[in-house]
C-alpha positions, 0 to 999 in steps of 0.5 A, spaced: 155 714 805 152 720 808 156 722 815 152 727 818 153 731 826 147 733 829 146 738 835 139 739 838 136 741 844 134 736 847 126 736 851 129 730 856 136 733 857 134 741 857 141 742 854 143 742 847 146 735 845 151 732 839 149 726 836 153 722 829 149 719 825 150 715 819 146 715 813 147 711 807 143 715 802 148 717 797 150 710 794 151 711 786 149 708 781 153 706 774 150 704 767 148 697 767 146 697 775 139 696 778 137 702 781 136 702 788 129 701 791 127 707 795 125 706 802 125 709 808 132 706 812 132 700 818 135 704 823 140 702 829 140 707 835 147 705 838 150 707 845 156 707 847 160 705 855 163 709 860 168 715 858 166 714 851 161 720 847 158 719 840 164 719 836 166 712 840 163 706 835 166 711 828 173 712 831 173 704 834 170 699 829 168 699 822 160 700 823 160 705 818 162 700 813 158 695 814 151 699 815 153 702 808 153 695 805 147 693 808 142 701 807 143 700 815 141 708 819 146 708 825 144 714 831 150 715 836 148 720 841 152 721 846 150 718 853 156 721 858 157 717 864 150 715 867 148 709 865 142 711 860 137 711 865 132 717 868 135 722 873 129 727 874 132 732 879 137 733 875 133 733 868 138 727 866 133 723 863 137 718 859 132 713 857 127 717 855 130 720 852 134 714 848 127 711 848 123 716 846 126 722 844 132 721 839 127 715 835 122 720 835 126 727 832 131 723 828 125 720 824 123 728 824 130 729 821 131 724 816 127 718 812 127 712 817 122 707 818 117 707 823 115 701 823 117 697 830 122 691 826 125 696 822 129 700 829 134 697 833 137 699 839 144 697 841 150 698 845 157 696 849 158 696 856 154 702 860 151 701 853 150 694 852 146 695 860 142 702 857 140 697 850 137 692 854 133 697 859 131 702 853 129 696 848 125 692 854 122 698 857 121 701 850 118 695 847 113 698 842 118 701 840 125 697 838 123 690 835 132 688 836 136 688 842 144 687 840 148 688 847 155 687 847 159 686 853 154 688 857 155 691 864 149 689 868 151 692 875 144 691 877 145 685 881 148 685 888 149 693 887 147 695 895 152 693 897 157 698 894 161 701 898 166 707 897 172 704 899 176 704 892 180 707 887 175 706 881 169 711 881 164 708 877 165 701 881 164 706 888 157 707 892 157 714 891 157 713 883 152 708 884 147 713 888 148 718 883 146 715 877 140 710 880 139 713 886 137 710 892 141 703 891 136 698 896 131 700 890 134 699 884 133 691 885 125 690 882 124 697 878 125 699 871 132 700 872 133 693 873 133 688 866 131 682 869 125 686 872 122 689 866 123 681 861 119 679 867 114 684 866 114 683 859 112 676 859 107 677 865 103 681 860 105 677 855 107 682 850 111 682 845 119 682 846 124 685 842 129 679 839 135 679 843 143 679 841 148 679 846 155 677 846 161 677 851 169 675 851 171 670 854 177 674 858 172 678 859 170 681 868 162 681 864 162 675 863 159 672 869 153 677 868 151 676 862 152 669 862 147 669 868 142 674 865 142 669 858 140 663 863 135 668 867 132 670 860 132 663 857 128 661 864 123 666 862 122 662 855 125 669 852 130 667 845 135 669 846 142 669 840 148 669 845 155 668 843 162 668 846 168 669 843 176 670 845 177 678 847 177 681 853 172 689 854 176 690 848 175 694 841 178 688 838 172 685 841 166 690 839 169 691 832 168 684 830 161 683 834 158 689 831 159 685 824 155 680 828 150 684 829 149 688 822 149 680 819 144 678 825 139 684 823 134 683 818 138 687 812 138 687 805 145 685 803 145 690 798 153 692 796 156 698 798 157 704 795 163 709 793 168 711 797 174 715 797 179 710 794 174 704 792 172 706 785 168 700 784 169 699 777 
């Protein structure tokens, strides 16, 4: 397994910015073995939540692994805290540039399939909102959704006041990251809006994993969003399971998820320690 840090100087973000990326291109092969068919890889763009930057998924769950296991390309870029949406005075255009931009020079850099069923894009939290956005609003593009634990804000979101401890849940934090509130609702920062565009254009919507903790604060929202989904007849695959917004959580769901996709259960290769003979 091939584990590759990258720094680019991004057109969306203009500023040098890191992505990790996990490659599974260097699986050997003894005597005896059928050689691997070579391919162009699957691949998932996989963001992170809140406080997190793009060494998250590695440090917290066993991704790499799995995505040896099954030839599965994984893009962690780093986000910061805003959300994976467009901020244009400032130049932070989060969602084109995890929509568009990040797909469209990691293909450059590495082998990686172009074709639409073969990318997904996926998240947790902050993450799991900015997959949901991005898949939908870049549906030519991303053929997979997966969303963990999704913080899907977006509902009842004016009426954020200042008045508490935490910035992420303030106003003032809100305002910075989707701009005017009364707005949000009914735009393309708004997941509900863009499914509902999508099926009134009768285009064809990425397949949609999602999955929540029971003793997770999220649950509500995503339970909610699961049934707005269904009421618009969009599929979707949507799991609960015990844990709260937690990596213990994330760590078996993304196991879901890679067994969810479309892979080649194809066996893993040779680690440190793992000598396979």
């Amino acid at each position: 397994m091939a584990l590759i840090q990258v720094n680019f100087m991004s057109k969306s973000l203009m500023r040098t910015v890191p992505m990790q990326v996990i490659l599974p291109v260097d699986k050997l092969t003894f005597p005896g073995m059928p050689k691997k068919k070579e391919s162009k890889f699957k691949t998932l763009y996989l963001l992170h939540g809140v406080f997190g930057n793009y060494t998250d998924w590695l440090s917290g769950t066993c991704i790499q692994r799995w995505a040896e296991k099954k030839d599965l390309a994984v893009v962690m870029p780093s986000g910061d805290n805003m959300f994976y949406v467009d901020q244009s005075g400032v130049n932070n255009m989060y969602g084109e540039f995890v929509g568009k931009e990040l797909v469209e020079i990691t293909r450059k850099m590495f082998p990686l399939s172009d074709k639409r069923e073969d990318t997904c894009i996926g998240g947790l939290s902050m993450g799991g909102y900015g997959a949901i956005r991005n898949g939908l609003k870049y549906h030519e593009t991303f053929g997979h959704i997966a969303a963990l634990s999704s913080a899907l804000i977006i509902d009842g979101i004016e009426n954020r006041t200042n008045d508490t401890p935490a910035f992420i849940e303030s106003r003032a934090y809100a305002e910075g990251v989707f701009g005017d509130l009364a707005k949000a609702k009914d735009s393309d920062k708004d997941p509900k809006w863009l499914a509902a565009k999508l099926v009134e254009k009768k285009v064809e919507i990425p397949r949609i994993f999602m999955a929540c903790g029971l003793e997770d604060t999220l649950l509500g929202p995503n339970r909610d969003f699961k049934e707005y989904l269904e009421g618009l007849g969009i599929k979707v695959d949507y799991e609960e399971g015990p844990g709260a917004h937690e990596w213990d959580f994330w760590n078996r769901y993304i196991k879901k998820v890679v067994d969810w996709l479309p892979l080649e259960n194809n066996a893993a290769g040779i680690n440190s320690g793992n000598v396979g003979i």
